[in-house]
N, C-alpha and C positions, 0 to 999 in steps of 0.2 A: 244327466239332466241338463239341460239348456237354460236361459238367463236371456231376456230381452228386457231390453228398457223402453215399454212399455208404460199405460197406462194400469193400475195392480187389477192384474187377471189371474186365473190360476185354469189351466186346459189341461185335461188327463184323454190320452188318447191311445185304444186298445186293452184299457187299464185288466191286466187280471191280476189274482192273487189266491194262495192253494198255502191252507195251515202247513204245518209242521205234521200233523197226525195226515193227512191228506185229503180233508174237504177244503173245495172249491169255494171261497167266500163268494165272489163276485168273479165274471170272466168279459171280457173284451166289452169291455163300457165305457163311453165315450161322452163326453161333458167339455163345458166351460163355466166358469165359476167368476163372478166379479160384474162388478158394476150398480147391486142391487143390493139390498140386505136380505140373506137367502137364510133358509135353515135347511138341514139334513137331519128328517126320520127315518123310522123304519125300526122293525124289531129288533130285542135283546138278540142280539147277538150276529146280527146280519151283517158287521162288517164296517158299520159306519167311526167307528173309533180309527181303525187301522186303515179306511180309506183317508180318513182324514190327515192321518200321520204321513202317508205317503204324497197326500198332495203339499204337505210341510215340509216334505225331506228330508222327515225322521227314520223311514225306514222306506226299504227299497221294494215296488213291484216285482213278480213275479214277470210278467211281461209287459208291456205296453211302454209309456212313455208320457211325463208331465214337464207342462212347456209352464213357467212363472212370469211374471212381471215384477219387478219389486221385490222387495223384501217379505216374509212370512213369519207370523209369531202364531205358536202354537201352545194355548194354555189348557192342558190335562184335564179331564174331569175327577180327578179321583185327588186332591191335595190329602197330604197325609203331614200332619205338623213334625211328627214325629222326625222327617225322612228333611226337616231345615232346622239351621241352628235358630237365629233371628226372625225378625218380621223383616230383615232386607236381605235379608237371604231369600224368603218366602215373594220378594219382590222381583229378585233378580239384580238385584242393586248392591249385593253386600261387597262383591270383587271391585267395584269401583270406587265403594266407601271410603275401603280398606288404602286402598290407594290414598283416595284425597286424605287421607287423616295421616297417613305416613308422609305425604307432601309437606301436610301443613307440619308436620312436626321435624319437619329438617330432616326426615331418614329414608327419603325415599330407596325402593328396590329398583331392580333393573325390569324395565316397564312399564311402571307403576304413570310416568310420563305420558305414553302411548295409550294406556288407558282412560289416563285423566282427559285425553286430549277432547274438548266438543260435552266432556262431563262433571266441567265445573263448581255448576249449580243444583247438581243431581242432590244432593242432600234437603238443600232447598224446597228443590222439585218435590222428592218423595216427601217432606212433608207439609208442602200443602197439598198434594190429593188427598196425603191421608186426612188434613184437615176438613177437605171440602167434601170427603167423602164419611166425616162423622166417627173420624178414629184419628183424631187429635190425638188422644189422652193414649194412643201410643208410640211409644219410642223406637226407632231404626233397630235400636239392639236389644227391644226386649226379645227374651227366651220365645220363639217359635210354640212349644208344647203348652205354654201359657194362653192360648189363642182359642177359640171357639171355633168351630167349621164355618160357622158366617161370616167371621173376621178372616180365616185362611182365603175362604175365596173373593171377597174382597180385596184382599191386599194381591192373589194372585191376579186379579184385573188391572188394579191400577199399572202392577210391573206389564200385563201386556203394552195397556194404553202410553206408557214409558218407555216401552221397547222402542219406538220411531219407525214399527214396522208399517209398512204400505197395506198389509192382507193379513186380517185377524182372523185364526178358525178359533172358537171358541167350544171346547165342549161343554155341555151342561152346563154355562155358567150361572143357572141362577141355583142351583141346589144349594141349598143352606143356607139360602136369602131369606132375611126376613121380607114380609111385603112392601115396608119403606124400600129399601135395598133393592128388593125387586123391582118396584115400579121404577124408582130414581135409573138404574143401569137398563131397562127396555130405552127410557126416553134417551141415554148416551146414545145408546148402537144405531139409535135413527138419527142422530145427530156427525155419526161416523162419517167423515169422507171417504173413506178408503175402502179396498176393497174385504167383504165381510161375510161369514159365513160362522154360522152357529147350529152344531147339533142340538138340540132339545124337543122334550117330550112336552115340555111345559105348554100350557093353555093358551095362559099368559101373553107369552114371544110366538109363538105362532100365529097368535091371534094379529100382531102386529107388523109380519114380515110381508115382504114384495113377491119372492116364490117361497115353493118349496118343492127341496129334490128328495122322493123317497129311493131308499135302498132297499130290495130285498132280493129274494130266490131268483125273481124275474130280472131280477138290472138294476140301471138307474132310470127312472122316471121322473118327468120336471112339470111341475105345476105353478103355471103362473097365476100369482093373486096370495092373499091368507090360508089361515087355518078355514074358517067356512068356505072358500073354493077349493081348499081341498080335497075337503071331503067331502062335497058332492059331485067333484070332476072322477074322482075317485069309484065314488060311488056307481056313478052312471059306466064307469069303465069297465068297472067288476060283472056289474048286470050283464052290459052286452058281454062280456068275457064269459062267463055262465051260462047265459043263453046257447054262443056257440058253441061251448062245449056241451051241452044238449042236445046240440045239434047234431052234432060229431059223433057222440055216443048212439044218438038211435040210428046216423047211417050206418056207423060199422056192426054195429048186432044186426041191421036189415042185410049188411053183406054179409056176414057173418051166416043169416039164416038163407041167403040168396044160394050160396056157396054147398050148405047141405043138402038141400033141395035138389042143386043140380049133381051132384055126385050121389045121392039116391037115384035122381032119374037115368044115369048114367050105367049106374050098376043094376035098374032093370033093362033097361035096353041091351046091355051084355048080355046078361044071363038071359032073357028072349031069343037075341038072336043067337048062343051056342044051342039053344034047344029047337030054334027050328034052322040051322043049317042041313043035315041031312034031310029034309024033307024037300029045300028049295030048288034042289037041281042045279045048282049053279058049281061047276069043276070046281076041285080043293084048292089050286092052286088061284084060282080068282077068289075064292072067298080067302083065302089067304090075307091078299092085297086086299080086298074090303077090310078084313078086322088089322090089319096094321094100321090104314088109311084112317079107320075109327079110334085106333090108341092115340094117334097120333093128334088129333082131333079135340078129343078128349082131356090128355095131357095141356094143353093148349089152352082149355075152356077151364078146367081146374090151374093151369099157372095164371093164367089173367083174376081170374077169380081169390085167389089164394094173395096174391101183389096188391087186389084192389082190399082186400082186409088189411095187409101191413101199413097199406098208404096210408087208410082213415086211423088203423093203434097209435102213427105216428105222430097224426094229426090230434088225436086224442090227447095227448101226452103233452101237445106245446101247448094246446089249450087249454089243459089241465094249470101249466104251469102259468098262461097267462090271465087265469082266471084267480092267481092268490091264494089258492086254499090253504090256509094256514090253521094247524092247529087251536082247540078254545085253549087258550089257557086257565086252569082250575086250581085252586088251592081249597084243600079240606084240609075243616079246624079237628085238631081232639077232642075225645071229648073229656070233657070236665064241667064240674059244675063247684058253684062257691055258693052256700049257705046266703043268705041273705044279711042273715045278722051277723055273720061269721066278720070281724075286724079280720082287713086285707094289711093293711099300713100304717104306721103310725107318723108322724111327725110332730116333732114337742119346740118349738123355740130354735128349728134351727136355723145357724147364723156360715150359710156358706163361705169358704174363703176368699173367694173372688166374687163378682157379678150381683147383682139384686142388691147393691148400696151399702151392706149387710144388716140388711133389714130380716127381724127373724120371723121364718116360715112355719105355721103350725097348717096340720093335716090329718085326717084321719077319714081312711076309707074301708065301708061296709060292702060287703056282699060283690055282686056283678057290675060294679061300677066303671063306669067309663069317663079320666080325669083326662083331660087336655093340657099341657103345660106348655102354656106362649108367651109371647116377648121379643123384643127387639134381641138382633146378633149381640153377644156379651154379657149378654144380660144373666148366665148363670142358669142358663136348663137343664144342657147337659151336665155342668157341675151338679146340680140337683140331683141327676140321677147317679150318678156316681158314687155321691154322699148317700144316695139312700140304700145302695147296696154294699154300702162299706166299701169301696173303694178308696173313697178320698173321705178325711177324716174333716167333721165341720171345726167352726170358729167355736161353735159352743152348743148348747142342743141337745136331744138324742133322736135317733127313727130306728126303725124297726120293719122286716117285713116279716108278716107271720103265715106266709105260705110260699109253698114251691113256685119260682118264677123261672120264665125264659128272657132276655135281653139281646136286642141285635142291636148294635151303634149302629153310628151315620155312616162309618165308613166301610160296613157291611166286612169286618172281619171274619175271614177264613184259611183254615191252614190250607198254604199255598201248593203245600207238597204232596197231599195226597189228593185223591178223585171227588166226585160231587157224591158217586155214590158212598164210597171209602167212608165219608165225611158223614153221610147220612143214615150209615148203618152204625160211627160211635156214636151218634146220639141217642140214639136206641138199639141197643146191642141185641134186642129179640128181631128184629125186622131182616128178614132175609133181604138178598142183593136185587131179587125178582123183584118184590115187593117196593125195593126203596127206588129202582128203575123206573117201574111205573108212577110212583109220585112227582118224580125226578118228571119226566116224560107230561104228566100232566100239569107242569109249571113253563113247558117251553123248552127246557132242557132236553138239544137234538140226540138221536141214538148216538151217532160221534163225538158226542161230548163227553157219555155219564163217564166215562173211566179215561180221560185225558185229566193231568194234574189242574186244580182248582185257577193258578195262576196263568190257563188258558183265556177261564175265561173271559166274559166282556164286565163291565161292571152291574149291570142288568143284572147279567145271570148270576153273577157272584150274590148277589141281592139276592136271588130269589133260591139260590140253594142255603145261605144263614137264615132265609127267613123260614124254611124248611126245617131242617135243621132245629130250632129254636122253638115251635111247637110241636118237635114230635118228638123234642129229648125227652128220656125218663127220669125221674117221675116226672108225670103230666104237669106243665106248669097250672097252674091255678090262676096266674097273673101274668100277664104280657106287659116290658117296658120296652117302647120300642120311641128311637130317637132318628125322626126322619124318615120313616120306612118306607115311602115312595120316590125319592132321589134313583136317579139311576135309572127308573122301569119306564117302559113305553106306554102309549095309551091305554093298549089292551090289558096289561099287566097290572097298572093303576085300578084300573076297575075289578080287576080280579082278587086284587087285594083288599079293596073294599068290603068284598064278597067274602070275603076269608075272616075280615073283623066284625061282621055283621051277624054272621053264624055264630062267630067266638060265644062260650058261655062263661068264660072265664073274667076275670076284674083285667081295667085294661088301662093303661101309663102313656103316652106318647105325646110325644115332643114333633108337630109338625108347622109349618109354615102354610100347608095348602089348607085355605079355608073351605075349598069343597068335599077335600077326604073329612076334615072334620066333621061339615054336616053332615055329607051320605051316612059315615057310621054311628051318628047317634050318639056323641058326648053326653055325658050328664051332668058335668062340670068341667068350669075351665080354671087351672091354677096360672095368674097373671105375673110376668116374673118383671 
C-alpha cells in the first residue's frame, strides 16, 4: 500500500477480490473516493463491507492496488457489546484511559508515556461528546453489555469522530438510531471536513449525500447527486440497458434462424446436385473440383455464420449483465392464524431494571395484533423484550406469553458454524435441503452461498436467513418479536420484508426506528417507552 500526504482521498485501482469458497465479489474496479460526502449501496451481499475494509487497510486485495491520503478510521457495522468491556473500550479510548490513570497515580508502565503523549485531555474529550451527544448519564467504565444497540453505535461514532482520522468510512451508522440520533448525526457528517464515505441503505442519508457509488455484479458505478438522482439516473440506465439487450436477443435468434435457413438451402443444393451429376456430362474428375470448390465454400458460409451467432451469445451475456437483472427477492409468511379473542400477552405492572425511568408497564394483547414498541436509544425496548420472554428478570411485575413465538434480535444472531441451509433445516427438522434452498434462494441468498458457513456471510444476509429461520421454526410461531428487523437489508429487501409482515397472520411485537416500516405494515398500536 502507498501513503501520500495529500489532501484525505482514498483511490482503489484494478481493485479485484475472489471469496475463500471461490466467487468473484467484484473484479478490476476502479474509483476515487474523497472530497464529497458519498455513500456505497448495492445489495446484500455484493461486496460493499469487504470493499470497504480494503479501502481502510483492514484486509488485503486479491489484486489491484489502493493509493490513501491521510489517515482512515473504519467503524463496523455490526457492534456487538458483548465482544467490549466498557463504554471506552466501545469508544476506542479505553488503552489510553488506562494509561492516564496509571500516570495520574504514580505507576506508570512502560509506554504508558508514549501513549499519553497529544492524549491528555482524552478523558475530558470523551466526556463531553458523550455529553453533547445526550449520554451524559454514562460513565467511561460502565459495563459495555449494559448498553442498548443505539447507545453501542453512538459511542462507536463519537470514538470514530475522536479517532483524528482525515477519511471516515462508516458503515450503516445509523442502524439503531433513534430518529433524534438519526437526524442529529446526518446533520454532523455534512458538517464533516474530511474525507467521508458511508455505506447505507437508509432513506434518510441518502437522501442527503452529494454521490452515490453503487456496487454490484456489474462493478462500481458513480452517481453524482442524492438518493432521487439516483434512482432516476439509474433508472433511465437500466431501460436503455434492457432495451439493448432486446436488441441483441432478437439479432441472435434472426442469426440463429439466418444460419438454419442457409444450411438447409445448402443441404438441398448437395443432394440436387449428387442426383443430377451423372446426367450433366461434365468428366468426374472436374465435378470432382466443383464439389470440393462447393464444401469448401460452404464450410466458409457455415463458419462466418456459426462466429456471427457466438458474437451476438457474447454480446447477449455483457448485456445481460449490464442490464442488472437481479433476482425479486421474496419472503413467504406461515401460515398461522390467532383467534381473535385468543390473549397473545400479558403484561401486569412491570418495572424493567434499567431504561423507562422505572416506570411500570401494563399490557395485554388479543388476537392478530400489531404492537410497535418506540422510544428514544436507552429507553428500555429491547430490555422489554427480554423481560417478556424471560430472559431478563423484571424489578417487580409479571408477563406472560401464552403462544408459541419466534424472535430475531437487532444483532441478527446466527450459529456461525454451520450453513444458511444447515441452519434452516434445524429450525424445521421436516423441510428437506431442496426445499429450504429454494426459500434460501428466494431471499437473495446466491447458489454459492446456501452451504458456505453462516460467518461468510454479509450482515444483510445473515438477517435475512434468522429472519428465515424465525418464521419457519416448528411449532408455527403464532407471534413474531422482532427488535429492528430492517438494520442491515438494502432497499429491495426492506420492502420485501414489508411484504412478509403484511401477509403475517400471526400477532406481531417489533421494536423499530423506521417510521415508514411502521406505516407500510399496519401497526395497531404503539407501546411508547
Amino acid at each position: 500500500m502507498e501513503e501520500h500526504d495529500l489532501s484525505p482521498y482514498i483511490s482503489i485501482q484494478d481493485l479485484s477480490y475472489t471469496l475463500p469458497d471461490g466467487r468473484v465479489l467484484f473484479k478490476d474496479i476502479s474509483e476515487s473516493f474523497g472530497g464529497e460526502f458519498s455513500a456505497l449501496a448495492g445489495r446484500n451481499g455484493s461486496g460493499k463491507t469487504i470493499l470497504a475494509k480494503i479501502m481502510a487497510g483492514l484486509i488485503s486485495p486479491g489484486s489491484g492496488r489502493v493509493i490513501r491520503s491521510g489517515t482512515v478510521c473504519y467503524l463496523d457495522q455490526l457492534v456487538d457489546p458483548s465482544e467490549y468491556s466498557t463504554v471506552a473500550d466501545l469508544a476506542g479510548k479505553e488503552k489510553i484511559l488506562n494509561s492516564l490513570h496509571r500516570i495520574t497515580a504514580g505507576y506508570p508502565e512502560e509506554g504508558d508515556l508514549e501513549i499519553a503523549d497529544g492524549n491528555w485531555d482524552m478523558e475530558e474529550r470523551l466526556l463531553r461528546e458523550l455529553d453533547i451527544s445526550g449520554l451524559g448519564y454514562l460513565l467511561p467504565d460502565l459495563p459495555a453489555t449494559r448498553l442498548s444497540g443505539g447507545e453501542c453505535t453512538r459511542i462507536s461514532l463519537i470514538g470514530a469522530f475522536l479517532s483524528g482520522a482525515d477519511f471516515l468510512i462508516l458503515d450503516e451508522p445509523t442502524n439503531h438510531l433513534d430518529q433524534p440520533n438519526r437526524k442529529a448525526l446526518i446533520e454532523y457528517l455534512g458538517t464533516w471536513k474530511g474525507g467521508l464515505l458511508v455505506i447505507s441503505h437508509d432513506r434518510a442519508v441518502l437522501e442527503v449525500v452529494e454521490r452515490i457509488f453503487e456496487l454490484s455484479s456489474g462493478g462500481l458505478d458513480s452517481y453524482g447527486g442524492n438518493l432521487d438522482v439516483f434512482l432516476e439516473a439509474r433508472r433511465l440506465q437500466r431501460s436503455a440497458a434492457l432495451d439493448n439487450l432486446e436488441r441483441v436477443k432478437t439479432e441472435r435468434k434472426r442469426a440463429k434462424a439466418e444460419r438454419s435457413m442457409l444450411l438447409e438451402r445448402q443441404q438441398r443444393r448437395s443432394s440436387a446436385g449428387r442426383r443430377s451429376a451423372p446426367d450433366s456430362g461434365i468428366p468426374r474428375i472436374a465435378m470432382n473440383a466443383i464439389r470440393s470448390m462447393a464444401k469448401k465454400t460452404e464450410g466458409k458460409t457455415r463458419s462466418a455464420a456459426a462466429e456471427k451467432v457466438e458474437v451476438l451469445a457474447a454480446e447477449e451475456k455483457k448485456a445481460f449483465l449490464e442490464a442488472r437483472i437481479e433476482d425479486t427477492v421474496v419472503l413467504i409468511p406461515p401460515r398461522c392464524a390467532v383467534h381473535a379473542g385468543k390473549i397473545v400477552l400479558r403484561l401486569d405492572e412491570v418495572v424493567l431494571p434499567f431504561g423507562s425511568h422505572g416506570e411500570p408497564i401494563s399490557l395485554t394483547a388479543a388476537g392478530p395484533e400489531r404492537i410497535a414498541v418506540t422510544g428514544p436509544n436507552g429507553s428500555g425496548k429491547s430490555t422489554l423484550l427480554r423481560v417478556l420472554m424471560g430472559e431478563t428478570r423484571p424489578l417487580s411485575g409479571s408477563c406472560r406469553i401464552m403462544v408459541d413465538y419466534a424472535y430475531l434480535d437487532q444483532f441478527t444472531s446466527v450459529p456461525l458454524d454451520i450453513s444458511p441451509i444447515e441452519h434452516l433445516c434445524a429450525a424445521d427438522p421436516g423441510m428437506e435441503q431442496g426445499e429450504a434452498g429454494t426459500r434460501l434462494a428466494q431471499v437473495g441468498i446466491s447458489r454459492e452461498m446456501l452451504r458456505v458457513k453462516n460467518r461468510n456471510l454479509s450482515g444483510g444476509e445473515r438477517l435475512k436467513v434468522a429472519l428465515l429461520a424465525a418464521i419457519h421454526r416448528v411449532p408455527v410461531p403464532q407471534l413474531l418479536i422482532l427488535d429492528e428487523p430492517t438494520n442491515h437489508l438494502d432497499l429491495d429487501s426492506v420492502e420485501s420484508v414489508e411484504k412478509l409482515l403484511c401477509a403475517y397472520t400471526g400477532a406481531l411485537v417489533v421494536v423499530s426506528h423506521d417510521r415508514r416500516l411502521l406505516e407500510n405494515i399496519a401497526i395497531s398500536r404503539e407501546l411508547e417507552m
